[in-house]
N, C-alpha and C positions, 0 to 999 in steps of 0.2 A: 504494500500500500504506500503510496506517495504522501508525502507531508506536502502541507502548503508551500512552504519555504524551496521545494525541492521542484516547482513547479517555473518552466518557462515562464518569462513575462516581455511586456511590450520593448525593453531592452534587450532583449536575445535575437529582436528581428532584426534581419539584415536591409541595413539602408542604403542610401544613395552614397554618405561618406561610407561606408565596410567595405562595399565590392566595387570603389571606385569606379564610376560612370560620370559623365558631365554631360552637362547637354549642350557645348561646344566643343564641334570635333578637335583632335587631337592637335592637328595643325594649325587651325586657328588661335588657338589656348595660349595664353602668357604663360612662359615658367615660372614669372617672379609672383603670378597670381596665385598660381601652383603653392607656389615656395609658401608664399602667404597664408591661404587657405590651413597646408598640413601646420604652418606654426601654430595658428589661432587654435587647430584642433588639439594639439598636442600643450598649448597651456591650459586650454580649459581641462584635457583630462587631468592635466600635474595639478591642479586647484583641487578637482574631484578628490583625487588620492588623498590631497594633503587635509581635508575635510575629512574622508573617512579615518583617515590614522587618527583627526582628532575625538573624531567620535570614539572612536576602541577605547583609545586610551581613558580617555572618560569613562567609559563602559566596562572597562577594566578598575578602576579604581573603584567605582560603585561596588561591582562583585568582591574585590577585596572587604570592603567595606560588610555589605550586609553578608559574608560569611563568617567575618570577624563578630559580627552581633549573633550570630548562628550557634558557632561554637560556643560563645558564652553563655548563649539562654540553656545551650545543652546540658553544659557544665551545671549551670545553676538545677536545673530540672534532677541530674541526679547527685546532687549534693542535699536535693531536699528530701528525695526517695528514700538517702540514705535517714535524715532528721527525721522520716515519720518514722521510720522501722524503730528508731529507738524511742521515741515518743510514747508510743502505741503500748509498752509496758508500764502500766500509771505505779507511781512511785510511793504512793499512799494509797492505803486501802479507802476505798467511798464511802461516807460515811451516811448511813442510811435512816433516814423519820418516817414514824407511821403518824400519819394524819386522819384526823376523825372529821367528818361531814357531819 
């Protein structure tokens, strides 16, 4: 079974810039347009990139974060399983009244 994540999306299709095509022939075409074009596309992806590394790292530090508060509640949880187990044996006998209505 496919997970959603694991599914193509509108980014997987192939466009006009993937499988380079232009709609002026090859001959007529400036190279320095060319030149231009592939710069422009190649800073926007290096932005892309440098945008998702900042997201990780963010996303990274988050998951540090709420595992670190993870561990601790764990810790706490049986620290306190251990406090009832001894609790649970009352250390004074109860001490018991009979009441009249």
């Amino acid at each position: 079974m496919k997970k959603i994540s694991n599914v193509l999306g509108i980014r997987n299709v192939k466009n006009m810039h993937t499988i380079g095509a232009r709609c002026i022939p090859k001959i007529l075409r400036s190279n320095y347009l060319e030149l231009y074009l592939r710069n422009k596309e190649m800073e926007r992806l290096e932005k892309e990139i440098f945008l998702l590394d900042k997201k990780r790292n963010s996303a990274n530090i988050q998951l540090e974060s709420i595992s670190k508060q993870v561990r601790k509640l764990q810790k706490e949880i049986i620290d306190e399983k251990k406090n009832i187990s001894i609790k649970t044996a009352p250390s004074k006998p109860v001490k018991l009244m009979s009441l009249k209505y």
